[in-house]
C-alpha positions as CSV (number, residue, x, y, z in Angstrom):
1,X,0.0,0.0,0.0
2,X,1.4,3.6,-0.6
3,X,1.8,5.5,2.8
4,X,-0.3,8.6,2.8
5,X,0.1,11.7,4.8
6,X,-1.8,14.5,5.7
7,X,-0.9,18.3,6.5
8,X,-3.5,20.6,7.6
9,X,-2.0,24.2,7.7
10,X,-1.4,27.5,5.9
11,X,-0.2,27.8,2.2
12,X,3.4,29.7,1.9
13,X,3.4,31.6,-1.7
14,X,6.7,31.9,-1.9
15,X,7.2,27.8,-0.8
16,X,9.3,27.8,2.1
17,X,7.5,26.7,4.6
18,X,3.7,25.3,5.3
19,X,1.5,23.1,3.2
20,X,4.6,23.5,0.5
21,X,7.3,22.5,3.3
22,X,5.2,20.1,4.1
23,X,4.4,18.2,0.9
24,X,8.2,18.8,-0.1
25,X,9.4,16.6,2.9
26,X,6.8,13.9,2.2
27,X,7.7,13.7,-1.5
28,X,11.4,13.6,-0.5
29,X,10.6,10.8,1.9
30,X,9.2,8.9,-0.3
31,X,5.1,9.1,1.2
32,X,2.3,10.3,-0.8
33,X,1.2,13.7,0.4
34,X,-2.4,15.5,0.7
35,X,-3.6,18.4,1.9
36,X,-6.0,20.9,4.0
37,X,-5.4,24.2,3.6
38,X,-5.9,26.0,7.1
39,X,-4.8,30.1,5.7
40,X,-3.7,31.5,3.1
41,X,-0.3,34.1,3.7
42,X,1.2,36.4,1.2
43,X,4.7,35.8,2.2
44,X,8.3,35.1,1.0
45,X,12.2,35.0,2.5
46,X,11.4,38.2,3.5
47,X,8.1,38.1,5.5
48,X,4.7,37.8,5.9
49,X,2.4,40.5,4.4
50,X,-1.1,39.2,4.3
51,X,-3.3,36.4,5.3
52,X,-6.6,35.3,4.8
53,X,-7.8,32.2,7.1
54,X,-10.2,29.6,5.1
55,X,-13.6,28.8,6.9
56,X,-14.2,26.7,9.2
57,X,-16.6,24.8,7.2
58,X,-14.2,24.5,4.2
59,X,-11.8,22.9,6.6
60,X,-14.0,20.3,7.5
61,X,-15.3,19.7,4.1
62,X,-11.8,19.4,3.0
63,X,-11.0,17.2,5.7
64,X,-14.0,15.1,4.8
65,X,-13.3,14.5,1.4
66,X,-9.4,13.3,2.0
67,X,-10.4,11.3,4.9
68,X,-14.0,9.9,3.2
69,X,-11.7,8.5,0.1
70,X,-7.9,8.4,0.6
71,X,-6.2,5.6,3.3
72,X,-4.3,8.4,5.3
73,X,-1.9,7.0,7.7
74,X,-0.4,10.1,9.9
75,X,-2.0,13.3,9.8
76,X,0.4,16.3,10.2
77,X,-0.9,19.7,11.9
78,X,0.3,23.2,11.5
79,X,-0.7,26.4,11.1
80,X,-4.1,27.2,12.7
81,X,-4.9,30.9,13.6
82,X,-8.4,31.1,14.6
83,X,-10.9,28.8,17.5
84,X,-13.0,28.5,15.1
85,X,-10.8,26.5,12.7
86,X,-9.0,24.3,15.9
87,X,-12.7,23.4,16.7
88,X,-13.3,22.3,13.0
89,X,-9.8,20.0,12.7
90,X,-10.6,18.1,16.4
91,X,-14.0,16.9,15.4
92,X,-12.8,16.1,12.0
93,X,-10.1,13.8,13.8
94,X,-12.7,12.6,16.2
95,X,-15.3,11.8,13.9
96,X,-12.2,9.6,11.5
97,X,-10.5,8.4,14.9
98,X,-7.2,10.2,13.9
99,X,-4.2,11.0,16.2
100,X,-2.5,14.0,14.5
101,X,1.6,15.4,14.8
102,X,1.0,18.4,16.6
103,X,3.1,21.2,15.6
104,X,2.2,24.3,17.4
105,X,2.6,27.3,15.3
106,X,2.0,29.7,18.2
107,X,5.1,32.3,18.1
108,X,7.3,33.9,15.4
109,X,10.9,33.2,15.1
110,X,10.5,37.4,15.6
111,X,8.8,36.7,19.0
112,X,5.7,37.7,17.7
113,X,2.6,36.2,18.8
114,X,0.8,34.5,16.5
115,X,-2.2,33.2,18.0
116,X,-5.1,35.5,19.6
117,X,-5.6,34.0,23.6
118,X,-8.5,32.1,22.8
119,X,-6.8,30.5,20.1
120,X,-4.1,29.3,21.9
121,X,-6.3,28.0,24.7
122,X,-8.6,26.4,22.3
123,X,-4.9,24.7,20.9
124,X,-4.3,23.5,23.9
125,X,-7.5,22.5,25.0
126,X,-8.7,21.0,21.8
127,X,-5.9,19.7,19.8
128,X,-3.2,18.5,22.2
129,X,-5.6,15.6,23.4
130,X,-5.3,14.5,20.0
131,X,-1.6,15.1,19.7
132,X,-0.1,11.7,18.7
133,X,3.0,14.1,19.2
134,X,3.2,18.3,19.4
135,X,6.4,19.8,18.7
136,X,7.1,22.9,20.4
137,X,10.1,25.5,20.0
138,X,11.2,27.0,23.4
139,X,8.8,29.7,23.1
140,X,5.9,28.0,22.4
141,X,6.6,25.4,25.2
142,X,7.5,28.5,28.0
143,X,3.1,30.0,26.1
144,X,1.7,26.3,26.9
145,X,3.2,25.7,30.5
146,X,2.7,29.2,31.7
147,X,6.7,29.0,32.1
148,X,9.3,31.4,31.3
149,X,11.5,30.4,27.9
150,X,14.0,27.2,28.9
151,X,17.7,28.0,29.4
152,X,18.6,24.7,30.0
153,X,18.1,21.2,28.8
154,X,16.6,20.5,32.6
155,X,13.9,23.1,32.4
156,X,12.8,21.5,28.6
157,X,12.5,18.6,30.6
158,X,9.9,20.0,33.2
159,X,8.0,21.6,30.1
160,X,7.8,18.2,28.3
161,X,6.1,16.7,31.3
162,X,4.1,19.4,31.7
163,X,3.0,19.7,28.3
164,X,2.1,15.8,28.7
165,X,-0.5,17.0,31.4
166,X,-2.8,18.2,29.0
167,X,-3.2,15.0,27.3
168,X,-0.7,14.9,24.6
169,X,1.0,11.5,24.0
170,X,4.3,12.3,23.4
171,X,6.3,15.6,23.1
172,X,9.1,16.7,21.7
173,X,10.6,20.1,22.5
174,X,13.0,21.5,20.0
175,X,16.2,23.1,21.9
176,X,17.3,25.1,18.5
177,X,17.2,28.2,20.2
178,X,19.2,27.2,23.0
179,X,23.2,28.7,23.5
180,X,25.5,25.9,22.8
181,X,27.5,24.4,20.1
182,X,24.6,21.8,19.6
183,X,21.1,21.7,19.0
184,X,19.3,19.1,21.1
185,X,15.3,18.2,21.3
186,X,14.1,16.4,23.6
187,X,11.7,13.6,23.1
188,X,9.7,12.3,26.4
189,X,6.6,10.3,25.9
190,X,5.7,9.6,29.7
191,X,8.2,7.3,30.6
192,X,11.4,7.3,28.2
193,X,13.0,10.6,28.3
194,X,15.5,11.1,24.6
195,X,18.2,13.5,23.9
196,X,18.6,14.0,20.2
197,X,21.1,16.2,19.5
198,X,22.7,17.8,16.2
199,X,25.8,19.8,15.4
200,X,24.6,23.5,14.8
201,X,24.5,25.0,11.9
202,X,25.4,28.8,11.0
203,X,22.9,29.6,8.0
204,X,20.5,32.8,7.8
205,X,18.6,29.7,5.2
206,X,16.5,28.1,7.9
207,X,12.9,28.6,6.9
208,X,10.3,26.4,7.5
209,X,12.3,24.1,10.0
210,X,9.8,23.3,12.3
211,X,7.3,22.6,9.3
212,X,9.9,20.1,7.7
213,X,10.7,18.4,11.3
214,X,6.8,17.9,12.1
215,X,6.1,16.5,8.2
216,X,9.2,14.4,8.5
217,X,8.1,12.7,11.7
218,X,4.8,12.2,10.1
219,X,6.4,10.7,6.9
220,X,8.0,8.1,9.0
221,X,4.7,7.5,10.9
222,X,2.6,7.3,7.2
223,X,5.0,4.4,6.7
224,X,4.8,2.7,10.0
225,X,8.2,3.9,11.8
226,X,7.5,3.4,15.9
227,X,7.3,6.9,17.0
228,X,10.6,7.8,18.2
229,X,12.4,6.4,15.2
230,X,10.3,8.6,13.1
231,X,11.2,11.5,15.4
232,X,15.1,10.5,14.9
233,X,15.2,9.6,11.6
234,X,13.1,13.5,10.9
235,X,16.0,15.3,13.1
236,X,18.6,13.5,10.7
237,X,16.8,14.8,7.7
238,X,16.2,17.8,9.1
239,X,20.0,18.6,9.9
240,X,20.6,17.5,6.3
241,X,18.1,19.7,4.9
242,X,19.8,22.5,6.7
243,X,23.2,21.7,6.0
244,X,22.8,21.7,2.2
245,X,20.3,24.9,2.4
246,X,23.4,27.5,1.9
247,X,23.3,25.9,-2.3
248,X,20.1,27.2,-3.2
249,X,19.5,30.6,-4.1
250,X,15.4,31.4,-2.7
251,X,14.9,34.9,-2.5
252,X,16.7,38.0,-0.8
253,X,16.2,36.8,3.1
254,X,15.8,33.6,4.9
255,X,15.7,31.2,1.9
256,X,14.4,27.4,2.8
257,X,15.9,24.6,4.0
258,X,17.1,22.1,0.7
259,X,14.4,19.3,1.1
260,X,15.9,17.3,-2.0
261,X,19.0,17.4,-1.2
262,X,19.7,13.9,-2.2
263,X,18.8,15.0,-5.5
264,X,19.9,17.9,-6.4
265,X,23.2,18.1,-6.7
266,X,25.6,21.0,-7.4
């Protein structure tokens, strides 16, 4: 059977990151890929400078007719901006009995919040229950846990089991913004605690990270990796992505990580 995966998020016009990232990393990975569109944005390397969220009922309809005709094995979950839409995507999982990859689009790499309060409660309320996994940067883990921003590997720790409280499965926090000549996530599913650590890389091309690292991990799911080898196996790919980003040329800002770069060669 050909493993199918889902991403339900925002389109990127200028293909960095979202629904494009996200389709990208399951092509590259070899799963089929399929989509809900959550937003549209009006962005490229340089920034954001519209968006237009989708209905909620065009959510569900579009979550209905994947899930109504097409054998989808992991579901991947990204950007979602309004309570309205979080509502829509948790009964659409409920109704197909789907867990999802949770990846919490919640703060800019600028700081910036992205979600309104009642968005994020909703998020946390709503969605995490159905988190198979949710992936959260420092930032977004310091917004769920009521915590300030982890300076240490020991306080990522205490987020990840908080963040398990509100009925997530499995977490993995992603220490990229941490000092330190590596960049270590940590994966912590209620009983097994895992360091996965990466050389860092020095690159202004890192966009849509966090997009390919959720899609990656549900690639590996779509094709019926155990959980933690998916999240492994989508930190490896990830660091690749990264480290070959620097021989594209995207755009005049933060171009995109290389998500073919066992294709493209120089």
């Amino acid at each position: 059977m050909t493993a199918i995966a889902l991403s339900i998020a925002g389109s990127d016009s200028g293909g960095g990151a979202g629904i494009q990232a996200d389709l990208k990393t399951f092509s590259a990975l070899g799963v089929y890929g399929a989509s809900v569109i959550t937003a549209i944005t009006a962005q490229n390397t340089r920034g954001v400078t519209a968006v237009e969220d989708v209905s909620a009922e065009i959510v569900s309809a579009q979550m209905d007719a994947v899930f109504s005709d097409l054998d989808v094995k992991a579901v991947k979950i990204g950007m979602v901006s309004r309570r309205e839409t979080i509502a829509a995507i948790a009964d659409g999982l409920r109704r197909f009995g789907k867990l999802a990859v949770v990846d919490p689009v919640m703060v800019a790499t600028s700081g910036d919040a992205l979600l309104r309060p009642d968005a994020v409660a909703a998020l946390i309320e709503e969605l995490l229950p159905l988190a198979l996994v949710v992936t959260p940067n420092l930032a977004e883990a310091a917004l769920m846990t009521g915590r300030a921003i982890a300076g240490d590997k020991a306080e990522m720790a205490r987020q990840a089991e908080a963040i398990m409280r509100t009925g997530a499965h499995a977490v993995l926090v992603k220490g990229g913004h941490l000092k330190g000549q590596e960049a270590t996530d940590l994966f912590f599913d209620g009983d097994t605690l895992v360091r996965l650590p990466a050389g860092r890389i020095e690159t202004r091309n890192d966009h849509g990270t966090g997009c390919t690292l959720s899609a990656a991990i549900a690639a590996g799911l779509a094709k019926g990796v155990p959980l933690i080898e998916a999240a492994s196996a989508a930190k490896a790919y990830l660091h690749a992505a990264i480290s070959a980003a620097d021989s594209l040329e995207i755009g005049q800002g933060r171009g995109p990580v290389h998500h073919f770069h066992r294709w493209w060669k120089d």
